[in-house]
PDB file with one MODEL, atoms N, CA, C and O in Angstrom:
MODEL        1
ATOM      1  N   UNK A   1      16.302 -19.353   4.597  1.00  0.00           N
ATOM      2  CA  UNK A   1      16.048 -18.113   3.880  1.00  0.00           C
ATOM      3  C   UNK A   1      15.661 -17.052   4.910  1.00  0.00           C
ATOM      4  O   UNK A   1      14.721 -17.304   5.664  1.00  0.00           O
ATOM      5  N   UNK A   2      16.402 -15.714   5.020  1.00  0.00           N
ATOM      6  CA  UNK A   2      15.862 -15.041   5.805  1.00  0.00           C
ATOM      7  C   UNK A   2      14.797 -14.041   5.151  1.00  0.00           C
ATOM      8  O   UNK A   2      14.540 -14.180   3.956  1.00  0.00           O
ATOM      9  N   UNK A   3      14.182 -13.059   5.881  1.00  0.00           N
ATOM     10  CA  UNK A   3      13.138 -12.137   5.919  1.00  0.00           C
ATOM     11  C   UNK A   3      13.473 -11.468   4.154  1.00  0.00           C
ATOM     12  O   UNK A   3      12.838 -11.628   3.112  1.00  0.00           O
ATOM     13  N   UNK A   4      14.687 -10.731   4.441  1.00  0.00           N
ATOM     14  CA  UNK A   4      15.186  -9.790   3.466  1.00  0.00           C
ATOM     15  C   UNK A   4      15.164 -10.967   1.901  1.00  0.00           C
ATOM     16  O   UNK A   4      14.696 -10.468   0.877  1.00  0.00           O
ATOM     17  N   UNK A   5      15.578 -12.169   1.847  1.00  0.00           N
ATOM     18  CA  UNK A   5      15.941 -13.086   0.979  1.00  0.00           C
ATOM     19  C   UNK A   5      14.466 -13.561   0.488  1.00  0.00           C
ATOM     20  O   UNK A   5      14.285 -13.676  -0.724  1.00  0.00           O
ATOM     21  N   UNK A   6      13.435 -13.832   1.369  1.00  0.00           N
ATOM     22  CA  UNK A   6      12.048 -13.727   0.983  1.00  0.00           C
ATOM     23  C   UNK A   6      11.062 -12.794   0.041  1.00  0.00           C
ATOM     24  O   UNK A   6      10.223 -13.158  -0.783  1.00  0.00           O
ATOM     25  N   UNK A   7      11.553 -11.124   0.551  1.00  0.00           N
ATOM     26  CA  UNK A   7      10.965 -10.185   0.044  1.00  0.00           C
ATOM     27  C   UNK A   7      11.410 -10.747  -1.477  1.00  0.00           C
ATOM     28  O   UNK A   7      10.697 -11.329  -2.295  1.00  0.00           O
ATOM     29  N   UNK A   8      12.994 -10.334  -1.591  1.00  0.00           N
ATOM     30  CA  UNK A   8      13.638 -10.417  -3.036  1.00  0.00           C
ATOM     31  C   UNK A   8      13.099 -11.582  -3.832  1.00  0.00           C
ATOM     32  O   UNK A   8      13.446 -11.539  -5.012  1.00  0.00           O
ATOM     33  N   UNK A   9      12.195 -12.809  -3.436  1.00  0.00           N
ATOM     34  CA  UNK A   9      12.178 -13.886  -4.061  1.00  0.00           C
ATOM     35  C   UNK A   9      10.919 -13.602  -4.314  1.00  0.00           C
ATOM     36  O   UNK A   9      10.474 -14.374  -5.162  1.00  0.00           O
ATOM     37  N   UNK A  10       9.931 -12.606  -3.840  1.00  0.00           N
ATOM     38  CA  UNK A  10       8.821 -12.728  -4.088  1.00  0.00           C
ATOM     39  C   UNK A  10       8.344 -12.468  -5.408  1.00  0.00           C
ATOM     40  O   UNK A  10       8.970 -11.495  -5.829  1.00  0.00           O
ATOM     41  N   UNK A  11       7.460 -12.915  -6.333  1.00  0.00           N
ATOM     42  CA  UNK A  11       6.817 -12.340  -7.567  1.00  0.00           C
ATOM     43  C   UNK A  11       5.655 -11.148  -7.660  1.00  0.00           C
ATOM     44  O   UNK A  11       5.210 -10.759  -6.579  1.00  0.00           O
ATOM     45  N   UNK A  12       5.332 -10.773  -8.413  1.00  0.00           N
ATOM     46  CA  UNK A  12       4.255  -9.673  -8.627  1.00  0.00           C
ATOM     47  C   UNK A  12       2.908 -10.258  -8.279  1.00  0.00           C
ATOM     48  O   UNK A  12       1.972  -9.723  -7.684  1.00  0.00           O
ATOM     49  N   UNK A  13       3.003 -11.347  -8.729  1.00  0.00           N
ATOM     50  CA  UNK A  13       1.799 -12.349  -8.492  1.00  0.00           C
ATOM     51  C   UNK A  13       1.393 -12.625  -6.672  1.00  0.00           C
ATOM     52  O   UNK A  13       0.291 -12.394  -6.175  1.00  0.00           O
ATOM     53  N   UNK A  14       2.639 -13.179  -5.913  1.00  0.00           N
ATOM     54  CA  UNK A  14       2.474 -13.014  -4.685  1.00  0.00           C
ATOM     55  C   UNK A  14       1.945 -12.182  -3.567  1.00  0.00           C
ATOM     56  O   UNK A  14       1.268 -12.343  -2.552  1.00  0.00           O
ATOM     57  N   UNK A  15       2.889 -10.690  -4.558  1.00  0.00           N
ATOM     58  CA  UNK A  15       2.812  -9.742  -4.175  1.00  0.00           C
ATOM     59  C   UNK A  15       0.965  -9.299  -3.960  1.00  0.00           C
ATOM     60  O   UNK A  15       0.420  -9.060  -2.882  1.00  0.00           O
ATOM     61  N   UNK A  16       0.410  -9.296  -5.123  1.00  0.00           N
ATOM     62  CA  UNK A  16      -0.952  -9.225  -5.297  1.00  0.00           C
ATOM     63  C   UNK A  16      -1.908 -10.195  -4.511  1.00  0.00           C
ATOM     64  O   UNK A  16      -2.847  -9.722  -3.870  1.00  0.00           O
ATOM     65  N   UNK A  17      -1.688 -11.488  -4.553  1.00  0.00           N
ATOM     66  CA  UNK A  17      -2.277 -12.341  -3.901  1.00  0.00           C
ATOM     67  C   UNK A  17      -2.174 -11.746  -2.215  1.00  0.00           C
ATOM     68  O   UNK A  17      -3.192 -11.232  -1.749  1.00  0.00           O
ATOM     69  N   UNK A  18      -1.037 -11.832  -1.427  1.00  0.00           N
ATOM     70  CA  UNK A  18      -0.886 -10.709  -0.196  1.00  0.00           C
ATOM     71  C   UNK A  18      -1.538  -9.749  -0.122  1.00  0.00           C
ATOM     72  O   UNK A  18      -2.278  -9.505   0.831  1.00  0.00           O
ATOM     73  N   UNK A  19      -1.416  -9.178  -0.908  1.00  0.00           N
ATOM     74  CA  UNK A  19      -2.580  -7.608  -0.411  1.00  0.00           C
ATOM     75  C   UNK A  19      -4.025  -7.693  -0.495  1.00  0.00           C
ATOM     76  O   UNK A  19      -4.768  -6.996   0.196  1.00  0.00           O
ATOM     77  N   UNK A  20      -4.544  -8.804  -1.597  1.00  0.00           N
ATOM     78  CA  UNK A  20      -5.567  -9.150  -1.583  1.00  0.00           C
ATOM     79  C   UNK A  20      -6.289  -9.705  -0.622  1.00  0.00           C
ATOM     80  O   UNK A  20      -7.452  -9.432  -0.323  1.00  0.00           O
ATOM     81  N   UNK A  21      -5.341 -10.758   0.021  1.00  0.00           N
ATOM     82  CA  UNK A  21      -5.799 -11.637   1.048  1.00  0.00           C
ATOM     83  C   UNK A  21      -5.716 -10.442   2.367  1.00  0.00           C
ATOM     84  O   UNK A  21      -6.143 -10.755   3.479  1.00  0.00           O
ATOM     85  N   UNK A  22      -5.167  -9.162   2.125  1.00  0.00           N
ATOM     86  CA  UNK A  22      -4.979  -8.209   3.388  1.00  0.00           C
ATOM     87  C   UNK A  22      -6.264  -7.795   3.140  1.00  0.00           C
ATOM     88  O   UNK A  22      -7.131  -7.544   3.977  1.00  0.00           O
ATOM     89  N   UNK A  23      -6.351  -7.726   1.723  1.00  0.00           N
ATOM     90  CA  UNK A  23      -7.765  -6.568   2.034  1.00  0.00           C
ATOM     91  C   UNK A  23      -9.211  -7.031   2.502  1.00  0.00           C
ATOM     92  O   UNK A  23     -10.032  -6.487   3.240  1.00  0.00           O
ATOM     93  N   UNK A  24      -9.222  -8.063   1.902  1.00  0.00           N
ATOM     94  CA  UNK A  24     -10.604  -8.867   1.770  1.00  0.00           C
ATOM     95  C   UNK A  24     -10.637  -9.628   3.148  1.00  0.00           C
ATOM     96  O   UNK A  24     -11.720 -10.085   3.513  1.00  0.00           O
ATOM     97  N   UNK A  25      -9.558  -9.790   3.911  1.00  0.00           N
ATOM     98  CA  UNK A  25      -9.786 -10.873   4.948  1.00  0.00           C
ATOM     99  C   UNK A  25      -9.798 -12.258   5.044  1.00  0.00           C
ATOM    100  O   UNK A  25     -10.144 -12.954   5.998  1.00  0.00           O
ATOM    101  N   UNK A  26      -9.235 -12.696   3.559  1.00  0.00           N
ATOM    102  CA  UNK A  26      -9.512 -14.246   2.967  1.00  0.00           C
ATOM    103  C   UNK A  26      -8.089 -14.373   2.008  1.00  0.00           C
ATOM    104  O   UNK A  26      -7.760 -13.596   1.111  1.00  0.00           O
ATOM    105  N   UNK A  27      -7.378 -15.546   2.458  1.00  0.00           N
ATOM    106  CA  UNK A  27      -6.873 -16.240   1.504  1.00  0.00           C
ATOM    107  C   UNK A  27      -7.406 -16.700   0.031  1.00  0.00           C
ATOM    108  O   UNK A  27      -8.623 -16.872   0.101  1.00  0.00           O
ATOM    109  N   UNK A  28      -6.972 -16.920  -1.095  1.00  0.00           N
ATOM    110  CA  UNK A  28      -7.762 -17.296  -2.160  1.00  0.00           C
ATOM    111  C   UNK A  28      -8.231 -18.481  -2.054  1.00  0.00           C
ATOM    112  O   UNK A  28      -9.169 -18.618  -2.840  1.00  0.00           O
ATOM    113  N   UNK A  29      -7.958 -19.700  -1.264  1.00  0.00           N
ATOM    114  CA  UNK A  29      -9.193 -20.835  -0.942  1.00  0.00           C
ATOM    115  C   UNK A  29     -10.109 -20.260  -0.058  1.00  0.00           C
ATOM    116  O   UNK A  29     -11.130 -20.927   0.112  1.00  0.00           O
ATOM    117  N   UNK A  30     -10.034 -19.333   0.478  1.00  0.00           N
ATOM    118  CA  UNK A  30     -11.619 -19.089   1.202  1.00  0.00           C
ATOM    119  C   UNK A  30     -11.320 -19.082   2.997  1.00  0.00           C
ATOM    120  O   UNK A  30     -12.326 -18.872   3.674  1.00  0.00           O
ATOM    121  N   UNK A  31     -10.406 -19.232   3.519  1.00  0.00           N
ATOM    122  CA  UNK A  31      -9.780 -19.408   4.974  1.00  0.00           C
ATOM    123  C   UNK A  31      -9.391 -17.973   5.143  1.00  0.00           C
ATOM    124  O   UNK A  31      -8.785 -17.263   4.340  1.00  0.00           O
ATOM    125  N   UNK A  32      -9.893 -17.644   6.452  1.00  0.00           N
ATOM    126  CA  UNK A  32      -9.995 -16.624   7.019  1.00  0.00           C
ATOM    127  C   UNK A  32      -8.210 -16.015   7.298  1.00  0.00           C
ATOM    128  O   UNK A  32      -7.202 -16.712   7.418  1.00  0.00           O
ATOM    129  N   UNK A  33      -8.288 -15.021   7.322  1.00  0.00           N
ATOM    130  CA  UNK A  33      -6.663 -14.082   7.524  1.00  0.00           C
ATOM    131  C   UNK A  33      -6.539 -13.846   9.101  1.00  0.00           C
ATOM    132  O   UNK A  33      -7.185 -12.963   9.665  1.00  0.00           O
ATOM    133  N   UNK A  34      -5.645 -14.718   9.782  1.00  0.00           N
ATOM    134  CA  UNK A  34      -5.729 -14.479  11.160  1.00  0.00           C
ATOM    135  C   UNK A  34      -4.867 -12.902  11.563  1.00  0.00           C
ATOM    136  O   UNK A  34      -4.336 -12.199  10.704  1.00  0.00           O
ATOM    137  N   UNK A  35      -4.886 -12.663  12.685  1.00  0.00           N
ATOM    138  CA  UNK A  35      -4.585 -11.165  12.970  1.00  0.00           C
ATOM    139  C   UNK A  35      -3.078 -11.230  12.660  1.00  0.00           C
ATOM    140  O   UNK A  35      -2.504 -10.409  11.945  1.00  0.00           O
ATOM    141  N   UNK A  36      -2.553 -12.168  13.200  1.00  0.00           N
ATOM    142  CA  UNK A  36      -0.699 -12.472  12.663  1.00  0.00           C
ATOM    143  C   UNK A  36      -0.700 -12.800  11.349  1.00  0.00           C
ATOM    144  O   UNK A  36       0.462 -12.852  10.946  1.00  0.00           O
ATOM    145  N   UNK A  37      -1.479 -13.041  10.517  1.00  0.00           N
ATOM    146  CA  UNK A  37      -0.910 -13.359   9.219  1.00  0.00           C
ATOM    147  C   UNK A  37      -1.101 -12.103   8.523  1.00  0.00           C
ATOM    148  O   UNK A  37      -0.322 -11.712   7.654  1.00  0.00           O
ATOM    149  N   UNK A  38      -1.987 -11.557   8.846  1.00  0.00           N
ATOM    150  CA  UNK A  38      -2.788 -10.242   8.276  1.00  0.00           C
ATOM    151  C   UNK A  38      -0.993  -8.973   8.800  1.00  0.00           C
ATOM    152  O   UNK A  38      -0.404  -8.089   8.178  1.00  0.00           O
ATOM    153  N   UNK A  39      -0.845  -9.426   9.789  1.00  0.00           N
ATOM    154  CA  UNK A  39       0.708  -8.260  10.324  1.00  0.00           C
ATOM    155  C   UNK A  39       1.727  -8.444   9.420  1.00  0.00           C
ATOM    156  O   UNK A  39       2.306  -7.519   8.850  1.00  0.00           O
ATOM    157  N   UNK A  40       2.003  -9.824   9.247  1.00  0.00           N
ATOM    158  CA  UNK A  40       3.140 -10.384   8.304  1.00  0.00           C
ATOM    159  C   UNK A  40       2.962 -10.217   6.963  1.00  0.00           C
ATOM    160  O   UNK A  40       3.961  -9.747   6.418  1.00  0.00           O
ATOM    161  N   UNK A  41       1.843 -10.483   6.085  1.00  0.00           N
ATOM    162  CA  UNK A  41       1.628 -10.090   4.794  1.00  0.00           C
ATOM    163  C   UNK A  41       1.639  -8.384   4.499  1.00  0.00           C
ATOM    164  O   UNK A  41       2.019  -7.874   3.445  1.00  0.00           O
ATOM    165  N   UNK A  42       1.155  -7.685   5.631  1.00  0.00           N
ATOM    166  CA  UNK A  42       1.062  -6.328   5.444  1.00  0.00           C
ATOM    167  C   UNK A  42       2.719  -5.661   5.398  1.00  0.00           C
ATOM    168  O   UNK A  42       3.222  -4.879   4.591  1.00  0.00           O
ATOM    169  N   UNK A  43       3.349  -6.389   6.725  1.00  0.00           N
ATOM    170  CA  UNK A  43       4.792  -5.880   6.235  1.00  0.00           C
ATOM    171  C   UNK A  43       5.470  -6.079   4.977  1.00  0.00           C
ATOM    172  O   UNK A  43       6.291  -5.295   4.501  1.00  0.00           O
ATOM    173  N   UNK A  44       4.918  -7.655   4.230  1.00  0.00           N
ATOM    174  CA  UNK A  44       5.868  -7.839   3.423  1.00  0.00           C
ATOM    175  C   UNK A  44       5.212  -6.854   2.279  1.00  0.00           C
ATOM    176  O   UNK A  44       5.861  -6.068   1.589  1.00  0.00           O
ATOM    177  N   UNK A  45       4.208  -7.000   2.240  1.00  0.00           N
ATOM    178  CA  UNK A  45       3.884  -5.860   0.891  1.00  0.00           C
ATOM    179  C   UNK A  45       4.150  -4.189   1.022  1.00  0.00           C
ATOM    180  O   UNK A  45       4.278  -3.369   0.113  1.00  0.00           O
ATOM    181  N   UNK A  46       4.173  -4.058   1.992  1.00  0.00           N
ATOM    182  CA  UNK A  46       5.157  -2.704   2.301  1.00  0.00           C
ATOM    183  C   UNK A  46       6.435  -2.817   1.406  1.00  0.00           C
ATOM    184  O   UNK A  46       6.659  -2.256   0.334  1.00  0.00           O
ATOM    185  N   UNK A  47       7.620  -4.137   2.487  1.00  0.00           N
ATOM    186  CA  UNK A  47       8.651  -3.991   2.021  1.00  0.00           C
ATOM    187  C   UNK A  47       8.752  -4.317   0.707  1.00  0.00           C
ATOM    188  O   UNK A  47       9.806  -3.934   0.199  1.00  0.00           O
ATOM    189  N   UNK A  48       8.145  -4.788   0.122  1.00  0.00           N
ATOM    190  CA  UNK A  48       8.201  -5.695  -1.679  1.00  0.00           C
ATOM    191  C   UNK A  48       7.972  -4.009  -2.452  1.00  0.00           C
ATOM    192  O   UNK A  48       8.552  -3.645  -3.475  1.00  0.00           O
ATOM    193  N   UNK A  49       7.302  -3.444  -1.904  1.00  0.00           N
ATOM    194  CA  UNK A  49       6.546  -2.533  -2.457  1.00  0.00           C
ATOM    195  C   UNK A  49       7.743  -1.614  -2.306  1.00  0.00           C
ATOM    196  O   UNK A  49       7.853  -1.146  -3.440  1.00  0.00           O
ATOM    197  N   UNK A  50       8.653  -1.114  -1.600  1.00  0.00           N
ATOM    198  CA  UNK A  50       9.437  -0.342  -1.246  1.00  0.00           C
ATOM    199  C   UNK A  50      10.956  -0.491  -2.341  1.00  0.00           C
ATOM    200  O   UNK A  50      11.907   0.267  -2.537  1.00  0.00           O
ATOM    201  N   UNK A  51      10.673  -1.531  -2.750  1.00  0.00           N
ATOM    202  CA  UNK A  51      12.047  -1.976  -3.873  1.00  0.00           C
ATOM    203  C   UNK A  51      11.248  -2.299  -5.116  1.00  0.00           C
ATOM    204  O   UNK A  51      11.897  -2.045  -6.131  1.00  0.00           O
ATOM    205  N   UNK A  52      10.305  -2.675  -5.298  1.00  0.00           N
ATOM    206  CA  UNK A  52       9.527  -2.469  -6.721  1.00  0.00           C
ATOM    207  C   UNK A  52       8.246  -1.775  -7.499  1.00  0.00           C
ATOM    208  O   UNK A  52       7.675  -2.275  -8.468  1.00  0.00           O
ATOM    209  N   UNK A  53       7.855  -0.289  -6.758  1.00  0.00           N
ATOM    210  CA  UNK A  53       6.680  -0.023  -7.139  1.00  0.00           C
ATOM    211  C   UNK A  53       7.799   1.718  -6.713  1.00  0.00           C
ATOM    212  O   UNK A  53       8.723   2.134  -6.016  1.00  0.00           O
ATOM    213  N   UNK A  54       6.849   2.105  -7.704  1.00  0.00           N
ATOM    214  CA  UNK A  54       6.933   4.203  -7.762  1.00  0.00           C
ATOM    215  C   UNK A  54       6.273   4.227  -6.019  1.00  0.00           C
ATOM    216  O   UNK A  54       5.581   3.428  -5.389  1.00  0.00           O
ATOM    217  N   UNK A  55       6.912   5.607  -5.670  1.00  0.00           N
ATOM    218  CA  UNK A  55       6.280   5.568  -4.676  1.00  0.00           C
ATOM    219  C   UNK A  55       4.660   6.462  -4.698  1.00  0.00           C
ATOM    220  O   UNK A  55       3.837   6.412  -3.784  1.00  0.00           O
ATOM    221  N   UNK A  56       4.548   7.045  -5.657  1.00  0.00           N
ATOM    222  CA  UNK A  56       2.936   6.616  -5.387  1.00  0.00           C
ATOM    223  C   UNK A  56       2.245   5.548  -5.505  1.00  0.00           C
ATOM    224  O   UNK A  56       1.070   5.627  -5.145  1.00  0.00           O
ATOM    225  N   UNK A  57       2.590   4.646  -5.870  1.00  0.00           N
ATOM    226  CA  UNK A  57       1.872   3.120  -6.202  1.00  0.00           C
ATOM    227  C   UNK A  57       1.788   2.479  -5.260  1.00  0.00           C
ATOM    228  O   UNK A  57       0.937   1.599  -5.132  1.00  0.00           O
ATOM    229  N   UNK A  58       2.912   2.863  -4.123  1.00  0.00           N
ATOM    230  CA  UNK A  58       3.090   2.064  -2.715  1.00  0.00           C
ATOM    231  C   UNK A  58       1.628   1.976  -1.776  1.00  0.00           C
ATOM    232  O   UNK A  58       0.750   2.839  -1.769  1.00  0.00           O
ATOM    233  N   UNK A  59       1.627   1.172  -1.288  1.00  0.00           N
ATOM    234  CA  UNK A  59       0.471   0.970  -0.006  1.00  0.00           C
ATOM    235  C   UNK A  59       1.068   2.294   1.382  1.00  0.00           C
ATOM    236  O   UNK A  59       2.035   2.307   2.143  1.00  0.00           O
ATOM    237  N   UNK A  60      -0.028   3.197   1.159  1.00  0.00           N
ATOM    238  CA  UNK A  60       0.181   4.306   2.374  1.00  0.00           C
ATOM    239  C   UNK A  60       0.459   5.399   1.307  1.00  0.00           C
ATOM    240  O   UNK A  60       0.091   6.461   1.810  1.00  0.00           O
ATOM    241  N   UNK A  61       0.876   5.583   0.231  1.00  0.00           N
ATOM    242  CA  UNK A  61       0.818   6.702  -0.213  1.00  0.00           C
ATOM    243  C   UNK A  61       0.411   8.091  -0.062  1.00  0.00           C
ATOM    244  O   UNK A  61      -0.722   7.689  -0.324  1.00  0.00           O
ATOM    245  N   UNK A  62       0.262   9.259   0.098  1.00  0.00           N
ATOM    246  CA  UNK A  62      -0.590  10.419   0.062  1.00  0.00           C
ATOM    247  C   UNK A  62      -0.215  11.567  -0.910  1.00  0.00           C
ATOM    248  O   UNK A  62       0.323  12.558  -0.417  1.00  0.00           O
ATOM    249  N   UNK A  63      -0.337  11.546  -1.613  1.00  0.00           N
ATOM    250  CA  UNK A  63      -0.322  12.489  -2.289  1.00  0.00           C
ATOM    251  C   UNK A  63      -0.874  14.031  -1.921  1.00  0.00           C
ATOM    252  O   UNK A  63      -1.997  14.531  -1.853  1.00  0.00           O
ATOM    253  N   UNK A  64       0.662  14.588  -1.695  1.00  0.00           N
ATOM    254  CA  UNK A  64      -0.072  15.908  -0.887  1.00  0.00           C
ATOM    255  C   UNK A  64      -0.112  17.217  -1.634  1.00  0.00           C
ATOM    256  O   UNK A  64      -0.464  18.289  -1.141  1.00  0.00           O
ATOM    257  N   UNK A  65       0.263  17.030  -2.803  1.00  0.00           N
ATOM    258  CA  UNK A  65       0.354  18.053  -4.260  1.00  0.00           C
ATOM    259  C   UNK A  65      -1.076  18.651  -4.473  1.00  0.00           C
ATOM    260  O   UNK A  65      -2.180  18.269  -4.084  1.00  0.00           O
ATOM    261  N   UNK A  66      -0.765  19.482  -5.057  1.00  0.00           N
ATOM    262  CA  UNK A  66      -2.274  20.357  -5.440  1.00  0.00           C
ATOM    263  C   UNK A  66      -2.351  19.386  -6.478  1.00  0.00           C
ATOM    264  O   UNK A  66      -1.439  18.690  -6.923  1.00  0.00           O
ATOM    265  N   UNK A  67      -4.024  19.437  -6.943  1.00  0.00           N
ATOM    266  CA  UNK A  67      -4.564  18.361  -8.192  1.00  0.00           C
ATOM    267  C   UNK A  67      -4.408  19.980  -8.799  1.00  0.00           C
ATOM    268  O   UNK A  67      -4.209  21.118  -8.374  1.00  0.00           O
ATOM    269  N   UNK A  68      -4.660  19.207 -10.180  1.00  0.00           N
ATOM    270  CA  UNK A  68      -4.726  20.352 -11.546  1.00  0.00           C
ATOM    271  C   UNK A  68      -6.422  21.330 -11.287  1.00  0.00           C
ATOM    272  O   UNK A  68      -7.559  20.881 -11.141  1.00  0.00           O
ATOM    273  N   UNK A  69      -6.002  22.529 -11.317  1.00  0.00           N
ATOM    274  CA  UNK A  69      -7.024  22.925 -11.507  1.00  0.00           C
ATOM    275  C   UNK A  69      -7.029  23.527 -10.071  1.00  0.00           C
ATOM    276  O   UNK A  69      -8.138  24.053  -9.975  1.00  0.00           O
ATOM    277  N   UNK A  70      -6.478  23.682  -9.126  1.00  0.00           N
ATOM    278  CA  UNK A  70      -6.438  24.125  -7.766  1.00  0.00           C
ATOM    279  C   UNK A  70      -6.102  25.213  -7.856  1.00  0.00           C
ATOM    280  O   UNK A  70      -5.071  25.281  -8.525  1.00  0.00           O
ATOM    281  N   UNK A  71      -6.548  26.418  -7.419  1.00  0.00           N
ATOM    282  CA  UNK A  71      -6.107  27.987  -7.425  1.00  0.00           C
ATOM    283  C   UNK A  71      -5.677  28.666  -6.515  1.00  0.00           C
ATOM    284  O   UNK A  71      -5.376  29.858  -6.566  1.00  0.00           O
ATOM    285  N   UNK A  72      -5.568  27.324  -4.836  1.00  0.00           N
ATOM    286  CA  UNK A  72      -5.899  28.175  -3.669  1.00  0.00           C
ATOM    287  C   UNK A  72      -4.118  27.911  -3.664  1.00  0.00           C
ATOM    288  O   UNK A  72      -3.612  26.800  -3.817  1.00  0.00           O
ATOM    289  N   UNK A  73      -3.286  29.285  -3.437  1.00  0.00           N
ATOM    290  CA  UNK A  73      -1.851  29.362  -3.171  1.00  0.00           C
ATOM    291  C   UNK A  73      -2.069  29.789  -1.839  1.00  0.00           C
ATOM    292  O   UNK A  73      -1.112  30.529  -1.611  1.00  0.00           O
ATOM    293  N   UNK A  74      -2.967  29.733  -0.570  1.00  0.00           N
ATOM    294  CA  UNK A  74      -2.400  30.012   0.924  1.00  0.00           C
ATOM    295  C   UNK A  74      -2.546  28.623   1.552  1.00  0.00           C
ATOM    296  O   UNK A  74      -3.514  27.882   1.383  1.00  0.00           O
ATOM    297  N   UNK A  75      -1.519  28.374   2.261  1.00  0.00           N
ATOM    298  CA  UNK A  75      -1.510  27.004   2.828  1.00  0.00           C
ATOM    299  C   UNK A  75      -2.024  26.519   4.000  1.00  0.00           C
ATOM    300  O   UNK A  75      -1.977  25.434   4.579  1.00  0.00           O
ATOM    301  N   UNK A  76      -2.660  27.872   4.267  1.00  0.00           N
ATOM    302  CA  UNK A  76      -3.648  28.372   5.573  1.00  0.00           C
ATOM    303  C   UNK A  76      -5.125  27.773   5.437  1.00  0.00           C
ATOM    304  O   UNK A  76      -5.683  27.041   6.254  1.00  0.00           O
ATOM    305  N   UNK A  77      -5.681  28.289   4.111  1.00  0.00           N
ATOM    306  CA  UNK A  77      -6.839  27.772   3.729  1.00  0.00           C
ATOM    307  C   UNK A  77      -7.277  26.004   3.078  1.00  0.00           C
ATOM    308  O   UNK A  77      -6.721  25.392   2.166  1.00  0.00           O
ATOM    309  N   UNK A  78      -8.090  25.700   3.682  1.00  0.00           N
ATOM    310  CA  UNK A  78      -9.102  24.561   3.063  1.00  0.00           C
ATOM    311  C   UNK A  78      -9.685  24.679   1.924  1.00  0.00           C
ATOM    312  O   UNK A  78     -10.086  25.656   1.291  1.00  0.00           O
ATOM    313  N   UNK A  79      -9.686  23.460   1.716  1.00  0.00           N
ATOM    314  CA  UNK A  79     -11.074  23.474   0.293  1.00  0.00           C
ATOM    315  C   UNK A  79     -11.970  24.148   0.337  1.00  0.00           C
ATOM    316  O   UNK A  79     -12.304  24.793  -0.657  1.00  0.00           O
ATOM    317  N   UNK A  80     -12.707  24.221   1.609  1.00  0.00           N
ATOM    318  CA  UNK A  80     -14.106  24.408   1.629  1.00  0.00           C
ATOM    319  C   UNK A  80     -13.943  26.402   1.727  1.00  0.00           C
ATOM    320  O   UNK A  80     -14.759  27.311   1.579  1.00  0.00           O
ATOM    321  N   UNK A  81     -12.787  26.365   1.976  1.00  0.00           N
ATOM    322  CA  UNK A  81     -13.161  28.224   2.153  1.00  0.00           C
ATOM    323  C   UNK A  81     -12.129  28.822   1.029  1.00  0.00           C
ATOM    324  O   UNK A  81     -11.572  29.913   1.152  1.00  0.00           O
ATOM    325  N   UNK A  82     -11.936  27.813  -0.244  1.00  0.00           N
ATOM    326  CA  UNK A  82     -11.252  28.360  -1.268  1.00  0.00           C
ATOM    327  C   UNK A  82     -12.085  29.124  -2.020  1.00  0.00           C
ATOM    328  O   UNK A  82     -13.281  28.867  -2.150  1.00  0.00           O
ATOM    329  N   UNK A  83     -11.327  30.392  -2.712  1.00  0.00           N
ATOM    330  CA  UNK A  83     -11.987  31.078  -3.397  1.00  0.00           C
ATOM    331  C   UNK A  83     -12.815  30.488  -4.948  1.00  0.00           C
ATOM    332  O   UNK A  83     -13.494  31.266  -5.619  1.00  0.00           O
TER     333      UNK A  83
ENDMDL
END
């Protein structure tokens, strides 16, 4: 099975379990996330994420849109010196 044939086989469930074990530093038995496993799970939930999630939902997202309620139209100014 290659790389690409992996992503496609993965479930939602996997998917979650991976990012979890990225975030927390722990597999779900309790064994530590070595620095290579932590590289490899992070790519694959990228790529899993890249063929099944909106892309705001993706891991890295930014949302660079004004939120509701924003008045400042110069793209010069900051928050902090909005009117």
């Amino acid at each position: 099975m290659d790389y690409q044939q992996m992503i496609e086989s993965m479930t939602p469930q996997i998917y979650e379990n991976l990012r979890r074990a990225v975030e927390l530093g722990k597999w779900p038995d309790g064994k530590k996330v070595t620095p290579s496993q932590r590289e490899n799970a992070m790519q694959a939930i990228i790529a899993w994420g890249e063929q099944h999630l909106d892309a705001a939902d993706r891991v890295g997202f930014i949302d660079k849109g004004h939120k509701a309620g924003d008045s400042c139209d110069d793209p010069t100014e900051t928050p902090l010196n909005w009117k």
